[in-house]
C-alpha positions as CSV (number, residue, x, y, z in Angstrom):
1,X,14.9,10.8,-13.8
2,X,12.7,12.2,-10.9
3,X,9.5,13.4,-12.3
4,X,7.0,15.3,-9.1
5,X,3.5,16.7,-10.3
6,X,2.4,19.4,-7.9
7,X,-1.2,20.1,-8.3
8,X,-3.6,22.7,-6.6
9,X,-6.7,20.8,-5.9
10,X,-7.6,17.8,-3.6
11,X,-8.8,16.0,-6.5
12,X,-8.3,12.6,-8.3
13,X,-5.4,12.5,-11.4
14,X,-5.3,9.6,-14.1
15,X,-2.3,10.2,-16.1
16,X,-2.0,8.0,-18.6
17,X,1.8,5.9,-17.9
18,X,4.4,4.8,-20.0
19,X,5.9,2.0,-22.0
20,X,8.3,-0.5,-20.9
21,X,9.4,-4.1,-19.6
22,X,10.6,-5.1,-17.3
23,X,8.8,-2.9,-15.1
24,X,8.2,-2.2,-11.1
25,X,6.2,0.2,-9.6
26,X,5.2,1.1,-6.1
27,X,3.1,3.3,-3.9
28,X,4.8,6.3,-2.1
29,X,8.0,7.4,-2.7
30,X,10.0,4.7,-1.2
31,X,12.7,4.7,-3.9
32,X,15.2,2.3,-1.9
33,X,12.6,-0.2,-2.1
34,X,11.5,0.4,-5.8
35,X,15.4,0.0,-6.1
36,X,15.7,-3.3,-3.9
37,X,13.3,-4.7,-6.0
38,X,14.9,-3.7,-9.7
39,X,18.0,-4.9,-8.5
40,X,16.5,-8.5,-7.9
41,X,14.6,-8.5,-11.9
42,X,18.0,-7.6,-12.9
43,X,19.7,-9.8,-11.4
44,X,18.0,-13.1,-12.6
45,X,15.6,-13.2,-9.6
46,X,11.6,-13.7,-10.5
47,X,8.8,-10.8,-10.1
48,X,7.9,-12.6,-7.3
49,X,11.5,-12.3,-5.8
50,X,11.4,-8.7,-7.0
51,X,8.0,-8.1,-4.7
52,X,9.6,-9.9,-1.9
53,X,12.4,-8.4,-1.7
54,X,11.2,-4.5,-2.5
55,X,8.3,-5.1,0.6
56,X,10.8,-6.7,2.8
57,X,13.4,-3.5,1.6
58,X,10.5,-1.5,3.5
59,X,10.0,-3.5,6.4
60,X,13.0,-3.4,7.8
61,X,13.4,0.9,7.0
62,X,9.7,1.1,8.4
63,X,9.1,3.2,5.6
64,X,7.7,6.7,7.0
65,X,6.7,4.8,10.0
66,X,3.7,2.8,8.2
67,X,5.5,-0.3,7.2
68,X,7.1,-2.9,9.7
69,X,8.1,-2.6,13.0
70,X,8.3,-0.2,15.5
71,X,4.9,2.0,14.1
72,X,1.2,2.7,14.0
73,X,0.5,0.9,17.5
74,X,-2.6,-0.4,18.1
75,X,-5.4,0.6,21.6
76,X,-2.8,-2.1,23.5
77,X,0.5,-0.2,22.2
78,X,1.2,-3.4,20.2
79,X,2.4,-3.3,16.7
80,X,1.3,-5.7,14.5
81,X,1.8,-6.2,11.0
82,X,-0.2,-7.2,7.3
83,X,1.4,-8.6,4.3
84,X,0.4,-10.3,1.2
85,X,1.8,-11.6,-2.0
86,X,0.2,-13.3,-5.4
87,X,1.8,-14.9,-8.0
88,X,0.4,-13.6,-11.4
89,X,1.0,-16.7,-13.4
90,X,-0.3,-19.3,-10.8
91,X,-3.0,-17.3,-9.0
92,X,-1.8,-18.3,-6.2
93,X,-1.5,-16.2,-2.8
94,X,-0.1,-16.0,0.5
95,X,-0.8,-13.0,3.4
96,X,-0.9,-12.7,7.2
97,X,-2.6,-10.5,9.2
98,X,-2.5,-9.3,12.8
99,X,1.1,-10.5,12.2
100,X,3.2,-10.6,15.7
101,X,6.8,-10.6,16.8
102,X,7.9,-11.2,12.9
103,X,9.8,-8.2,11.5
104,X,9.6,-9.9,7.8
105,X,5.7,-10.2,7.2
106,X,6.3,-10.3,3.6
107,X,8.4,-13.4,4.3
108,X,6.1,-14.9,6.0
109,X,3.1,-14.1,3.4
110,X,5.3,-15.9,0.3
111,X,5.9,-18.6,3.5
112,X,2.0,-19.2,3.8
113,X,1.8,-19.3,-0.3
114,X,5.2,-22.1,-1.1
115,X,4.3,-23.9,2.2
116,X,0.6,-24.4,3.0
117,X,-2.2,-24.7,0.9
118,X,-3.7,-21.9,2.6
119,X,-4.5,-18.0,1.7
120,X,-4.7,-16.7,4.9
121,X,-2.8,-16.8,8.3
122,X,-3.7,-14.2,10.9
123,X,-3.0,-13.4,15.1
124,X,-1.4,-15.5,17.3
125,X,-1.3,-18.6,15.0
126,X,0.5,-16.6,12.0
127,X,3.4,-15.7,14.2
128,X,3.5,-19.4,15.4
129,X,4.0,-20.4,11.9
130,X,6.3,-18.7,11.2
131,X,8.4,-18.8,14.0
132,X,8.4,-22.6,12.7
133,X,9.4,-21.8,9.2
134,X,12.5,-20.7,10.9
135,X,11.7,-16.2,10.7
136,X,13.3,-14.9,14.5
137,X,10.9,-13.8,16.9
138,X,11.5,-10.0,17.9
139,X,10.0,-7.7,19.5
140,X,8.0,-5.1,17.2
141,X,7.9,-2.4,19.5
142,X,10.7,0.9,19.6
143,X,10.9,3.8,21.8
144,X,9.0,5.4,19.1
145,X,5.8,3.1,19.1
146,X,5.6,3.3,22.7
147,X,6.1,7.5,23.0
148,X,3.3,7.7,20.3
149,X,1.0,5.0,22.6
150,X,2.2,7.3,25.4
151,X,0.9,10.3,24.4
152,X,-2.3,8.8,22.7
153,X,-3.3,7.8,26.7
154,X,-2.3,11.2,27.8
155,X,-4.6,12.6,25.2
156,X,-7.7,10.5,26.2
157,X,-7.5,8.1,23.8
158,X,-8.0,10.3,20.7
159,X,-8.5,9.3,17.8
160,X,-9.9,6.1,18.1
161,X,-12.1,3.9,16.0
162,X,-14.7,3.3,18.4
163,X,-18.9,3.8,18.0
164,X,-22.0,3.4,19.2
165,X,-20.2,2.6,23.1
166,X,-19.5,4.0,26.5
167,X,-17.8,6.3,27.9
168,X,-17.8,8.5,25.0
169,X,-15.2,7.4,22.9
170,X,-14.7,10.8,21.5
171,X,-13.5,12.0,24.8
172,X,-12.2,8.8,27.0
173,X,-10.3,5.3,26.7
174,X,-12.2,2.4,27.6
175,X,-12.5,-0.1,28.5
176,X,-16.1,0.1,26.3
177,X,-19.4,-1.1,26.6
178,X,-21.9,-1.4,23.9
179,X,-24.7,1.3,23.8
180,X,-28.3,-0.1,23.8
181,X,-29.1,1.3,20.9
182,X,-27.0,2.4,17.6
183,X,-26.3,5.6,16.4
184,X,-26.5,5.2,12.4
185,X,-24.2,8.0,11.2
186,X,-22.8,8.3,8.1
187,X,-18.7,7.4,8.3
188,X,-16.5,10.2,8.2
189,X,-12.8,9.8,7.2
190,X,-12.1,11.7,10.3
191,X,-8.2,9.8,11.0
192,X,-7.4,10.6,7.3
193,X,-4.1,12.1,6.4
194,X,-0.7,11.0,4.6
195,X,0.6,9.0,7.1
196,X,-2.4,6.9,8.5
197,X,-2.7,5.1,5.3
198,X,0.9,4.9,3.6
199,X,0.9,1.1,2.9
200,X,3.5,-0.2,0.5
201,X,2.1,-1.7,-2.7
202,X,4.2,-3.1,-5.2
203,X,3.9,-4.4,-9.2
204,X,6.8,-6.2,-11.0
205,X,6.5,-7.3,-14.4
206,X,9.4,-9.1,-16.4
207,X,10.2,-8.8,-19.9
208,X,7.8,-11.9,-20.8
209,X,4.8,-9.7,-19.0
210,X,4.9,-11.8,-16.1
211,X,3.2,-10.1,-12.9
212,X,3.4,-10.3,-9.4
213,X,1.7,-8.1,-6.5
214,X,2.5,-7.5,-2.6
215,X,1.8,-5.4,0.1
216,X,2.7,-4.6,3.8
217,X,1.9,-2.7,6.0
218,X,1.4,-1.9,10.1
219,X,-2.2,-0.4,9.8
220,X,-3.5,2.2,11.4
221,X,-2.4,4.5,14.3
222,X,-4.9,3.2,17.2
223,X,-6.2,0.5,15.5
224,X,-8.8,-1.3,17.7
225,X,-6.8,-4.5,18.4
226,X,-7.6,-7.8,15.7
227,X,-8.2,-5.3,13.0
228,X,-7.4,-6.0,9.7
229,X,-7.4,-3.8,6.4
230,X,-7.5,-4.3,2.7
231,X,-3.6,-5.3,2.4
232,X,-3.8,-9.1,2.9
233,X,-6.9,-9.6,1.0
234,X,-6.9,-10.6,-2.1
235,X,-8.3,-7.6,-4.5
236,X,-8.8,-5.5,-2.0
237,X,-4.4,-4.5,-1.4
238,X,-3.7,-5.8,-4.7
239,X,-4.2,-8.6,-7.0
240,X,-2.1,-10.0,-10.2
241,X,-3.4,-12.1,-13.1
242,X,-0.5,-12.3,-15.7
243,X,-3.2,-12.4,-18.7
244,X,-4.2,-9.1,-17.7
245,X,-2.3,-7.0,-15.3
246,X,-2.1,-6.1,-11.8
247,X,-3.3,-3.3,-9.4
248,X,-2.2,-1.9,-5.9
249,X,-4.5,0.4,-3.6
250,X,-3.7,2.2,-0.9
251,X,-5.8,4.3,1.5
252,X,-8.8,3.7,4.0
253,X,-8.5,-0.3,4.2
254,X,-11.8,0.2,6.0
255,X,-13.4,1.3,3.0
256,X,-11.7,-0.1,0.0
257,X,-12.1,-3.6,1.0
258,X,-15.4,-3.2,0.4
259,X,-15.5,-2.7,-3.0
260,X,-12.4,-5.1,-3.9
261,X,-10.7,-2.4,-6.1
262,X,-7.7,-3.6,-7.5
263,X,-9.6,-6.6,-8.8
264,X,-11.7,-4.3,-10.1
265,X,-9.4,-2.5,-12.2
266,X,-7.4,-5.9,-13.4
267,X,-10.9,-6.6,-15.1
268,X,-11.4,-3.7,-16.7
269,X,-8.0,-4.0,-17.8
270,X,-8.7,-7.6,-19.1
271,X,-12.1,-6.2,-20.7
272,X,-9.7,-3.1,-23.0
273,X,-9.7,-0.8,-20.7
274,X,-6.0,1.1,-20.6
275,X,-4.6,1.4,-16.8
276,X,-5.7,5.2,-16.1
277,X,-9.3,4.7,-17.3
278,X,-8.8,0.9,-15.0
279,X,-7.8,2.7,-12.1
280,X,-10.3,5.5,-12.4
281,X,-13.5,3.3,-12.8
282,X,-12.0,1.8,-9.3
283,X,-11.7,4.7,-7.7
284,X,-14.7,6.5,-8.9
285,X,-16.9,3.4,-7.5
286,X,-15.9,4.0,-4.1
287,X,-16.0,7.7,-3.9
288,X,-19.9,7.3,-5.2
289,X,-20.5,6.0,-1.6
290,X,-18.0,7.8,0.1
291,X,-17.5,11.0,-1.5
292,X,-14.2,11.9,1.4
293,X,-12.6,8.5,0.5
294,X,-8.6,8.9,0.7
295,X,-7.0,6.5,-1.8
296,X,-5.5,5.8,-4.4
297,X,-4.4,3.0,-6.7
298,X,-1.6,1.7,-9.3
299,X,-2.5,-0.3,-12.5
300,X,-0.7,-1.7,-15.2
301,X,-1.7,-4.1,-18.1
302,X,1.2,-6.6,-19.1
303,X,2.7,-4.4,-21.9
304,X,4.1,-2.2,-19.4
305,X,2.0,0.5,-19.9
306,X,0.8,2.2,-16.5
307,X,-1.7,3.8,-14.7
308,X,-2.9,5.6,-11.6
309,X,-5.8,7.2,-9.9
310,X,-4.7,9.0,-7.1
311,X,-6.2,11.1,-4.0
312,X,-3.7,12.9,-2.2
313,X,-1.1,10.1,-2.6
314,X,2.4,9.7,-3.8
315,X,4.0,6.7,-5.9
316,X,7.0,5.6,-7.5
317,X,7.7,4.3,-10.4
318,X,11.3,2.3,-11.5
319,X,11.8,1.4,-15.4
320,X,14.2,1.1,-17.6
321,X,15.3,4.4,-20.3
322,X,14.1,4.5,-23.4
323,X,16.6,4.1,-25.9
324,X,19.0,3.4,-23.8
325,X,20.6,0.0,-22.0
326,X,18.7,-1.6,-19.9
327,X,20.8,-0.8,-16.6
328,X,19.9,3.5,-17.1
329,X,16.5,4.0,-15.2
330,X,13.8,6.3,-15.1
331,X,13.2,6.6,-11.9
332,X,9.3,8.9,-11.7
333,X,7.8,10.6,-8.1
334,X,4.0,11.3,-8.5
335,X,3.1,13.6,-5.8
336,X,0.0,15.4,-5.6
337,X,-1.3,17.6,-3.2
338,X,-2.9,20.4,-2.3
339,X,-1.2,24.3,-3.2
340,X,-3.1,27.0,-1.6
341,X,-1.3,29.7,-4.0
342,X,-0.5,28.2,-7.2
343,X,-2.7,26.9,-9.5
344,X,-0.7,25.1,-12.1
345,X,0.4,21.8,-12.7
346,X,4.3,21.9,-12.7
347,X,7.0,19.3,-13.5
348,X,10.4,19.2,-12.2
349,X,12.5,17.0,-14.2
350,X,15.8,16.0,-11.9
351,X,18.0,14.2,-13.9
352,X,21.8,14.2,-13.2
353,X,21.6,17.3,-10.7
354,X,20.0,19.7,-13.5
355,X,16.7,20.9,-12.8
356,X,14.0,22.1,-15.5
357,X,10.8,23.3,-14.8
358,X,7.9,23.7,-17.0
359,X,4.1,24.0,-16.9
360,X,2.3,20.5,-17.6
């Protein structure tokens, strides 16, 4: 069953999920991947298999041009790449940042986990490793990558990331020099749209309410080169704790790694709190400092039940039927976004090629 919420506001939704184990959801619609990952829980593989292997499902169909190769090159025209994965049970984690010439980041993040006793592996060094650990070296650029860096010269550099420097970043390239004095403006989420912050996030739970969490991503568009967002650290792109649940984000890395959400919310789902209310506290924390914060984030408690707080954001959800054998999914799209005509909430139920429409 496809499920897509339509709403008419920019504004933040909580609905409250459903029931079920085993269980994996993701941000953004990237069903194949949601899939890639069922099929591994069902197949005997561990949730920590089942994140592996729905990230890595991603990587290599750079999902909408945000995840793996081949996207969001940086001032150079390099793509790099960010990854992470924790084991609920253990606590343990593995990510890489700043990733190079690896197409599997993922890989290399449960690599950094099962064969170091490290948390962290970023740049040069990362890629290194795991050129080592036996993942082929590849190029990470595509004709695509490079047309995009292309016309980002052409255009004077713009966007860019770039303050308080000269020339004026807001009309030329660099290279920059520091101004002598700063300019304290407030930060405006002025690169913000659905496909400058599409990272994959992932949640698998198994039948015994075991919990894993991943993410991967290629950053930002223009990224000033050595930048690295929320997705490999720990509570800020997602953290897992199998006595309480795990959380996803998604959004302005820039931002939410400041306020460590997705730990956040697996607390207040430890302290009672159901997954919507979890993910809204989370959300609602950042947005009292930065009011345009685009973001969103995915909760859910080790019963199965679910949760989201969203800002212009779309996720996916994979589970089994109710009622029915294990192998007969529910498949559920979240989109929400802004309608300048209607004002209703509407849900289309798509479920063997019927359609039904009714107001929510």
């Amino acid at each position: 069953m496809f499920v897509s919420l339509l709403v008419s506001a920019l504004s933040v939704l909580c609905p409250l999920g459903q029931t079920s184990l085993p269980l994996v959801v993701n941000t953004w619609p990237f069903k194949n991947a949601t899939a890639a990952a069922w099929r591994t829980l069902q197949s005997g593989g561990s949730v920590l298999d089942a994140v592996e292997m729905g990230c890595a499902c991603c990587e290599m169909e750079q999902c909408d041009g945000s995840v793996g190769y081949g996207g969001s090159p940086d001032e150079y025209g390099e793509t790099t790449l960010d990854a992470m994965i924790m084991n609920g049970n253990t606590m343990e984690v593995g990510a890489v940042a700043d990733l190079r010439r690896i197409k599997n980041a993922i890989g290399v993040a449960r690599a950094v986990m099962e064969r170091t006793d490290h948390t962290l592996l970023v740049g040069e060094s990362a890629s290194v490793f795991a050129e080592n650990m036996g993942f082929i070296a590849e190029d990470l650029t595509t004709n695509k990558s490079l047309n995009i860096f292309t016309q980002w010269l052409k255009g004077n550099c713009q966007p860019n990331y770039r303050k308080n420097v000269f020339p004026d970043p807001s009309m030329s390239c660099g290279p920059y020099k520091p101004k002598a004095t700063l300019n304290q403006r407030k930060r405006v989420a002025q690169h913000a749209n659905t496909r400058s912050h599409d990272t994959i996030g992932m949640v698998a739970l198994d039948q015994n309410g075991h919990v894993a969490a991943g993410t991967s991503t290629n950053g930002l568009t223009h990224k000033v080169p050595g930048r690295v967002g929320d997705s490999p650290i720990v509570g800020a792109g997602a953290y897992a704790d199998s006595s309480a649940g795990a959380a996803t984000a998604t959004g302005d890395g820039d931002v939410m790694m400041r306020f460590l959400p997705s730990y956040l919310a697996v607390e207040l789902m430890r302290a009672g709190a159901d997954p919507s209310a979890a993910c809204k506290t989370a959300i609602s924390r950042i947005k009292r400092h930065y009011s345009d914060f685009f973001g969103a984030i995915i909760c859910a408690n080790t019963t199965g039940h679910f949760g989201e707080c969203l800002g212009s954001q779309i996720h996916t959800v994979l589970l089994p039927a109710e009622g029915t054998k294990t192998h007969t999914l529910h498949m559920l799209t979240y989109y929400i976004c802004l309608k300048k005509k209607k004002k209703k909430l509407f849900i289309e139920a798509f479920l063997n090629d019927s359609i039904a429409c009714k107001n929510y």
